[in-house]
C-alpha positions in Angstrom: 35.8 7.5 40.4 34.8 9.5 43.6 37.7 9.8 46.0 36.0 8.9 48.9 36.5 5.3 47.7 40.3 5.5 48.8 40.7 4.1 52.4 42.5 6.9 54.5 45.4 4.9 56.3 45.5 7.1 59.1 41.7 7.7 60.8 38.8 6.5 59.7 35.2 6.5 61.4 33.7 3.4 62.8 30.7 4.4 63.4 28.2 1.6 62.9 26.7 2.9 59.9 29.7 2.8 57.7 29.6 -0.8 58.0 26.4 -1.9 56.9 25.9 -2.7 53.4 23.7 -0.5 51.3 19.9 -2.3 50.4 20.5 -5.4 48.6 23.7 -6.8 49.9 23.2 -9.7 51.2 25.7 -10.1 53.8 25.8 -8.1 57.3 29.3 -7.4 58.8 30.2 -8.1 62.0 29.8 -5.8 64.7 33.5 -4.3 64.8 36.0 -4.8 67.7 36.2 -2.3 70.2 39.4 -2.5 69.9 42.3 -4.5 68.7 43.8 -6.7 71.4 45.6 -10.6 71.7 45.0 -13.7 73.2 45.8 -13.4 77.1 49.3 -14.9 77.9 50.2 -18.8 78.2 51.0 -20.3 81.4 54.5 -20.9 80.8 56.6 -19.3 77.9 58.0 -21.9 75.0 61.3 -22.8 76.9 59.4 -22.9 80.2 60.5 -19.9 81.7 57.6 -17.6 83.9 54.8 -16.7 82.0 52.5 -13.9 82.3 50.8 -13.0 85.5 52.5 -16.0 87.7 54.5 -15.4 90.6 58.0 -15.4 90.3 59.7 -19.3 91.9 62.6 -18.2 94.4 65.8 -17.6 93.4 69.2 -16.3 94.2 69.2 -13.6 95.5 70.7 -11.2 92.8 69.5 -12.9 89.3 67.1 -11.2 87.0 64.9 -13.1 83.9 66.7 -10.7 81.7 69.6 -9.3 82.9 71.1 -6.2 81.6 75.0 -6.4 80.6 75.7 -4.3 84.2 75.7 -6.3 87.2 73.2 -3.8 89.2 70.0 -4.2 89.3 68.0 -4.3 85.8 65.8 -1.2 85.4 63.1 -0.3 82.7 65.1 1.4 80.1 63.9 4.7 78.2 63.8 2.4 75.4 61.8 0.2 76.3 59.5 2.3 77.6 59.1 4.2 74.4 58.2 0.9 72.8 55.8 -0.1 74.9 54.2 3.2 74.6 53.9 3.2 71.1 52.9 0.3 71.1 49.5 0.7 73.2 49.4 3.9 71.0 48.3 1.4 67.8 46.7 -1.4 69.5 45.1 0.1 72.4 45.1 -2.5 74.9 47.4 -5.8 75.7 48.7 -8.1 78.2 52.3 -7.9 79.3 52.9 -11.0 77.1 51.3 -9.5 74.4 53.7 -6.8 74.1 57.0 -8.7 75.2 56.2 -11.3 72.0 55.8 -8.0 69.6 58.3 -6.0 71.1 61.2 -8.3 73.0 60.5 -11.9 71.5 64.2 -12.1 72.3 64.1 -12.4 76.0 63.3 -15.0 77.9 59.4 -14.3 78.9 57.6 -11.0 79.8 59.4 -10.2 82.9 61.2 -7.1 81.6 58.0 -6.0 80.0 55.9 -6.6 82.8 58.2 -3.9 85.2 58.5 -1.5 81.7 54.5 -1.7 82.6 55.3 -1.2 85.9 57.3 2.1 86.3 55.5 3.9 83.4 52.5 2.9 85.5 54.1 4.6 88.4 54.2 7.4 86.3 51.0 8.0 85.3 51.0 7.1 81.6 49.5 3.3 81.9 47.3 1.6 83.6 45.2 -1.5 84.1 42.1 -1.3 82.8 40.7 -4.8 84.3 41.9 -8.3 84.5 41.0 -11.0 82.3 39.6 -14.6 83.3 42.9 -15.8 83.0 44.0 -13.7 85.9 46.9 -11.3 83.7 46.1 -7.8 83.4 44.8 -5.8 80.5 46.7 -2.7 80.1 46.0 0.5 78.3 47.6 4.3 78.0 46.2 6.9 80.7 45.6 10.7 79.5 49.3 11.4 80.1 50.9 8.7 78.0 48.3 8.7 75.2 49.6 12.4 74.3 53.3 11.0 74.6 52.7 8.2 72.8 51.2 10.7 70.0 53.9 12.4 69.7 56.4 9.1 69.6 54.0 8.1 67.1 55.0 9.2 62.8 52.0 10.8 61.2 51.3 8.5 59.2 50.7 5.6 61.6 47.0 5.6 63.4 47.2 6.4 66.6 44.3 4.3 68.4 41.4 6.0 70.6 42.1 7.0 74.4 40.4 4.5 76.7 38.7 6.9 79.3 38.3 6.1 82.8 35.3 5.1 83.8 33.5 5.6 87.6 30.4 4.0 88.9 27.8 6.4 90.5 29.9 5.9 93.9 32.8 8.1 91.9 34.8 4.7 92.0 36.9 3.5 89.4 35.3 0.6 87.5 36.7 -2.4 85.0 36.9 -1.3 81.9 35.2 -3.8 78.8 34.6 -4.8 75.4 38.0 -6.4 75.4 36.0 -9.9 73.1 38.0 -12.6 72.0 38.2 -11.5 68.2 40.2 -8.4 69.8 42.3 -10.4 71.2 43.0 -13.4 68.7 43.5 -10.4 66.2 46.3 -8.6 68.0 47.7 -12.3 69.0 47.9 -12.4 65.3 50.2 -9.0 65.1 52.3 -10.5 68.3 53.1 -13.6 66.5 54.2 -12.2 63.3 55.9 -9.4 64.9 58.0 -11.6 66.9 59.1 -13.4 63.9 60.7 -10.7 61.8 57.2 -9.6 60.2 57.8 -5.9 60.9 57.5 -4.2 63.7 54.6 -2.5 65.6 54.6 0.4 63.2 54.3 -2.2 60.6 50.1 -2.7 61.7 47.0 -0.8 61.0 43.9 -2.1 62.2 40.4 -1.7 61.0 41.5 0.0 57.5 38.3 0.8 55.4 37.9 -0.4 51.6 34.8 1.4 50.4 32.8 0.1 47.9 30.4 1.9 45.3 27.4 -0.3 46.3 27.6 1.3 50.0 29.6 -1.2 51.4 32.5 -0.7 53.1 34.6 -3.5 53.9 37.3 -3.6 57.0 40.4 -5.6 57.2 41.1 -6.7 60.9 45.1 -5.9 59.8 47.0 -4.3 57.1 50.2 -5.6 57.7 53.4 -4.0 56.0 57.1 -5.6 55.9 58.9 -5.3 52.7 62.4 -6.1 54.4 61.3 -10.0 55.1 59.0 -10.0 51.6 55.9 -8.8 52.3 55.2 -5.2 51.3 51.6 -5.7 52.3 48.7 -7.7 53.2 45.7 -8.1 54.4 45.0 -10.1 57.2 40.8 -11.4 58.3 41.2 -13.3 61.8 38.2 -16.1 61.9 37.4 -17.8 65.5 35.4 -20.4 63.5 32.2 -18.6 64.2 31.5 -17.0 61.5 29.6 -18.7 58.3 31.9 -20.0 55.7 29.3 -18.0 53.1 30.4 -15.1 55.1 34.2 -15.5 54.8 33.9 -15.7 51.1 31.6 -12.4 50.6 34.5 -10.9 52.2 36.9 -11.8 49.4 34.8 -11.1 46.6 34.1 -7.6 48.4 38.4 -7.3 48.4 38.5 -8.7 44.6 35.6 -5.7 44.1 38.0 -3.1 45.7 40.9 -4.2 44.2 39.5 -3.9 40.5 37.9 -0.4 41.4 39.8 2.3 38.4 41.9 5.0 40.0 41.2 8.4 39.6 40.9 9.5 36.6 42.2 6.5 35.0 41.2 6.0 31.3 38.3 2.9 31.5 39.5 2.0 28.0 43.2 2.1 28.1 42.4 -0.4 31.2 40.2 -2.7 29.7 42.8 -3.1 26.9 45.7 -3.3 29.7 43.9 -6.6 31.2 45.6 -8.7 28.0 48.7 -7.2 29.4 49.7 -9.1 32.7 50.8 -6.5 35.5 50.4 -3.3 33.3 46.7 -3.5 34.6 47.0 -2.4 38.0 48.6 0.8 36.8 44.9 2.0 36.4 43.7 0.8 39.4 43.0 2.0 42.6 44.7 -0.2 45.1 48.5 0.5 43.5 47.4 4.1 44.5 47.4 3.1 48.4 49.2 -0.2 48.7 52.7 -1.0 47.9 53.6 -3.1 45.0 53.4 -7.2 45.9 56.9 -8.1 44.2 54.7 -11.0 42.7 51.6 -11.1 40.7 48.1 -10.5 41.9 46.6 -8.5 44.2 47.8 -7.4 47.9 47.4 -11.1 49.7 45.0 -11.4 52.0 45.4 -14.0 54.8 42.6 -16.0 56.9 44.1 -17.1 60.6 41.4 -19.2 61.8 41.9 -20.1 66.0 39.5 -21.7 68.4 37.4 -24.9 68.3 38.9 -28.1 67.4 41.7 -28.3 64.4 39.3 -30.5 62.7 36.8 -27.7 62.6 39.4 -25.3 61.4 40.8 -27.7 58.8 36.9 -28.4 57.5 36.9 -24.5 57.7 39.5 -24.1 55.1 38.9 -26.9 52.8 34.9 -25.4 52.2 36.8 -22.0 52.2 38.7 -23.3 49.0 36.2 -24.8 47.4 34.0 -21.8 48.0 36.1 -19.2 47.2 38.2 -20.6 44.1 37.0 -17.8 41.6 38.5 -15.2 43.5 42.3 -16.7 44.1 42.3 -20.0 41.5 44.3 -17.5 38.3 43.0 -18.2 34.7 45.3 -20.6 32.8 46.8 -19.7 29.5 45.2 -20.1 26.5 48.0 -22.0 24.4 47.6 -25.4 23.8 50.1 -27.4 25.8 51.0 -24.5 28.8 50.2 -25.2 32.4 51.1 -22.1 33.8 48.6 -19.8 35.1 47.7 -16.6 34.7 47.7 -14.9 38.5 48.0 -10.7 37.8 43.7 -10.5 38.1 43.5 -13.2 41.5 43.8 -13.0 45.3 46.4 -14.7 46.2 44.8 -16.4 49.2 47.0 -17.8 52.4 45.4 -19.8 55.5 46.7 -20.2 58.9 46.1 -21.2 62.5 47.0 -19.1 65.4 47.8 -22.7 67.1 49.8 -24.3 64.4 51.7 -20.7 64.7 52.6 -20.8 68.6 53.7 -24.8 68.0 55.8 -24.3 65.5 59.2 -24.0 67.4 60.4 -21.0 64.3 56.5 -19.6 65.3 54.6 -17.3 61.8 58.4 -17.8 60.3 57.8 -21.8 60.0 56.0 -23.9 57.4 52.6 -22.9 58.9 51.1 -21.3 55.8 48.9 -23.0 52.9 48.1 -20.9 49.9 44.7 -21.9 48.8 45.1 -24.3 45.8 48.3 -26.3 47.5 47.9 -29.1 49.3 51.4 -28.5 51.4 52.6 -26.5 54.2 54.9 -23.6 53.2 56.6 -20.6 54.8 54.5 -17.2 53.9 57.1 -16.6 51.2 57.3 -19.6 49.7 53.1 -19.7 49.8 52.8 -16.2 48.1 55.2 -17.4 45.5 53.8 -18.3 42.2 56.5 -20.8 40.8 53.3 -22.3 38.6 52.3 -18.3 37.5 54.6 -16.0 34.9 58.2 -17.3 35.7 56.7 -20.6 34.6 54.7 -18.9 31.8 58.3 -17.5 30.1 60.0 -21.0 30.3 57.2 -22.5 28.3 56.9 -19.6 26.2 60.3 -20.1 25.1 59.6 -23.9 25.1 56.8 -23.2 22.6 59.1 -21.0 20.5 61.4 -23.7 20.2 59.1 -26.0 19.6 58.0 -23.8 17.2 61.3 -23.5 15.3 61.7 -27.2 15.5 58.6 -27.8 13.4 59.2 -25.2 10.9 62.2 -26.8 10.4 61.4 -30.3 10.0 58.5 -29.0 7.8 61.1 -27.4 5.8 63.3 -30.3 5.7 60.6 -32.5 4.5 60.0 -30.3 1.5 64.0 -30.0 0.4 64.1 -31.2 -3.1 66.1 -34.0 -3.6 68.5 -34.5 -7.0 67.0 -36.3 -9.4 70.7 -37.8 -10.8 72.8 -38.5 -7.4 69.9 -38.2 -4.6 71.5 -36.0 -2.8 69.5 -33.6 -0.9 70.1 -29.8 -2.1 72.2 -27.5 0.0 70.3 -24.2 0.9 72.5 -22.2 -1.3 71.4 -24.2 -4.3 67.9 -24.4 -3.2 67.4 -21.2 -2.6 69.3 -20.6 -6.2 66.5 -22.8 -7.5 63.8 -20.9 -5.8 65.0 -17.2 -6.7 65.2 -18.4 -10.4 62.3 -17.0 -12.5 62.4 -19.5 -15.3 62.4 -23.2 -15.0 65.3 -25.3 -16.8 66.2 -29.0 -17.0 69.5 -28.4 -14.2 66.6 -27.5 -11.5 66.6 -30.9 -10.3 70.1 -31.0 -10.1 72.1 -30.8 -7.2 74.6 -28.4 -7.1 77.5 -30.6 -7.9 75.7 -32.6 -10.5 74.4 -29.3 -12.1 77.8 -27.9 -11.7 79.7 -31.1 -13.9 76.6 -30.4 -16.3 77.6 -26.6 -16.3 81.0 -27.8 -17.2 81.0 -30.3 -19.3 78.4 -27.6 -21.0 80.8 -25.2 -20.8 83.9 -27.4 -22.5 82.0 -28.5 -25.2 81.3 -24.5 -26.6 84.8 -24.2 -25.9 85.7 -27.5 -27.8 83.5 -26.4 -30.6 85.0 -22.8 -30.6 88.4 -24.3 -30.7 87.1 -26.3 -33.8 85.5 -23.6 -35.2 88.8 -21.1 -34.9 90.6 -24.1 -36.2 89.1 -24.4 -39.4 88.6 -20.9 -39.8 92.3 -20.9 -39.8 92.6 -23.6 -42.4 90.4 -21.9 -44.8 93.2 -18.8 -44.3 95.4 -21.1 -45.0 94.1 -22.4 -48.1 93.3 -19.7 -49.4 96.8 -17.4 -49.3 98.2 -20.7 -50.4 95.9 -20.2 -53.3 96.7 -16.9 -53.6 100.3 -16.8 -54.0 99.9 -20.3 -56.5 97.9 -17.5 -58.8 100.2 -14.8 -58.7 103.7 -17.2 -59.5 101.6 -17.9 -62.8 100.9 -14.9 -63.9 104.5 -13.5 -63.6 
């Protein structure tokens, strides 16, 4: 398998051309984002507090949103401002609210975030690249804080693209754009689940490449990794119910291409004979190379969060999505007569979400606001990538069948115990297996082994009644004859 097939999860090119599909696909991708980004701030913050890019009500003089433990005067901490520089280092571009929900979903609202924004502005590392519609501002790293945040930044994380200043042909500063609204329900998606325990900034990669050998080359919006809350990885497609539902499922049977794609070097044989063995397949194949293992069957999840329109159009959305789709996440059910568990180690498992079912739920992405495709109910993201119907359920009626199994052999066995033909008792297994190791038939074989053991007996004292007979009379013929004897020899003297 040619290496260049492996996604490299720290830079890859977006050049147009590496997203369009080789002569004879027939789907087109859509045009990439310029840049991953999240929905601009709500008015007002879940318990009401000041949201994004309002003025702040009058107050006493003296309080703070969120106070530090000193009674002074709350400044930006070094902290904080290293968060919020790494953070702009991997998504490029967000509101104040955006990065208070990732980084701080702890305090109160954005306030602390928004004067963190604020002084590293005044030091030349951020600034505002333009303001949105809704009125908050869109901010982005300068020169200076790009090359900090770089150096905050591991290696292994991908460090998003510097967002140049741009001048009109006055020399003036202009408003930066590009910023589209699947940028920004896509790094909404990352706030949400950030703020609810779902890793952490570093946690997200955006735009990783999955190249096919048919010239396609397929890009997740997110590659999100948190193994501490049960999610080593997954992939992550954000939908604003604009795209065709023909379109959506292209993309998973591109994923379910990728992910059966051999290693390097991997044996094609050895793996085609590993597919009757459950998990051992995915030793040969190239995704366990770059992914973490799931902890469950399958393949790394991938997840659809559908936003915008009405929620009848994204609940229509999902139910042609399943029905669509079902080859690619449904399992294969076990072949034995009488199991109902299904087979899961060659499917995708498939989750579904909405980003407003997300921000209602008062426990936000760490509710019940995720559906595994297949399920009818609401479950938490664990509980939906759980396969209580797959192998744990496979091993309880495997031992079932086994005992099943044993049952019936038994009964059979039971059925067939001879029974004896004097007393009807049923044989013992000693004597029947006495009976069955005997090479020669006899008349006790239909005996039980009590009734075969009196005949045995009384056999046995009859010989000794007749020896006893026979040692007797041998005796009296002795007898008679030294009585005879010694008559003879009186005579002749």
């Amino acid at each position: 398998m040619p290496a260049d097939l492996t996604p490299d999860p720290a830079f890859e090119p977006r050049e147009p051309a590496d997203r369009s599909p080789a002569d004879g696909v027939d789907q087109v991708p859509p045009a990439p984002s310029m840049g991953p980004s999240i929905t601009p701030s709500t008015t007002r913050s879940a318990d009401g507090g000041i949201g994004a890019g309002q003025t702040r009500k009058p107050g006493v003089p003296g309080t703070f949103d969120n106070p530090s433990k000193s009674k002074g005067t709350w400044k930006p901490t070094h902290t904080r401002k290293k968060e919020v520089l790494k953070a702009l280092g991997i998504f490029q571009r967000a509101t104040a609210e955006h990065l208070w929900r990732m980084l701080r979903p702890g305090d109160r609202h954005d306030r602390c975030t928004r004067d963190t924004l604020n002084a590293l502005k005044g030091e030349g590392k951020v600034r505002v690249e333009t303001r949105l519609e809704s009125g908050h501002q869109l901010w982005v790293l300068t020169e200076r804080g790009h090359k900090e945040a770089k150096q905050l930044l591991p290696k292994s994380a991908r460090m998003s693209v510097l967002r140049k200043l741009q001048y009109d042909d006055d020399g003036e500063p202009v408003d930066g754009d590009g910023y589209d609204e699947h940028a920004a329900a896509v790094t909404s998606t990352a706030a949400v689940l950030t703020g609810a325990g779902y890793g952490t900034p570093l946690s997200w990669q955006t735009e990783i490449a999955h190249r096919l050998p048919y010239g396609y080359t397929q890009y997740a919006d997110l590659t999100m990794r948190a193994p501490d809350a049960g999610v080593p990885a997954m992939l992550l497609e954000v939908d604003r119910v604009n795209e065709p539902v023909d379109d959506l499922t292209a993309k998973l049977r591109r994923y379910n291409d990728w992910f059966e794609l051999l290693a390097p070097k991997a044996d094609k044989d050895r793996e085609r004979a590993a597919r009757r063995r459950g998990a051992a397949v995915h030793d040969f194949r190239l995704w366990s190379r770059i992914y973490p293992a799931t902890g469950r069957e399958g393949y790394v999840p991938v997840a659809f969060v559908f936003t915008g329109k009405t929620a009848a159009q994204r609940a229509s959305r999902m139910r042609r999505l399943e029905q669509s789709a079902r080859r690619y996440f449904a399992g294969t059910r076990y072949p034995w007569a009488g199991f109902t568990a299904v087979d899961y180690h060659q499917a995708v498992p498939v989750v579904v979400t909405e980003l407003e079912r997300i921000t209602a739920d008062p426990a936000g992405a760490a509710g019940a606001v995720w559906r595994r495709l297949g399920r009818e109910e609401w479950q938490t993201l664990s509980e939906a990538l759980d396969n209580p119907d797959g192998e744990r359920l496979y091993r309880v009626q495997e031992d079932e069948s086994r005992r099943r199994q044993v049952e019936r052999k038994a009964a059979e066995r039971e059925a067939q115990r001879p029974v004896c033909a004097r007393c009807g008792t049923k044989f013992t297994d000693e004597r029947w297996q006495s009976v069955i190791q005997t090479s020669w038939g006899s008349t006790g074989d239909n005996l039980c082994g009590l009734c075969w053991k009196e005949d045995v007996d009384r056999a046995e004292a009859e010989r000794a009644a007749r020896r006893e007979a026979e040692e007797a009379a041998v005796r009296e013929a002795a007898e008679a004859d030294a009585k005879r004897g010694r008559g003879l020899f009186g005579r002749r003297r």
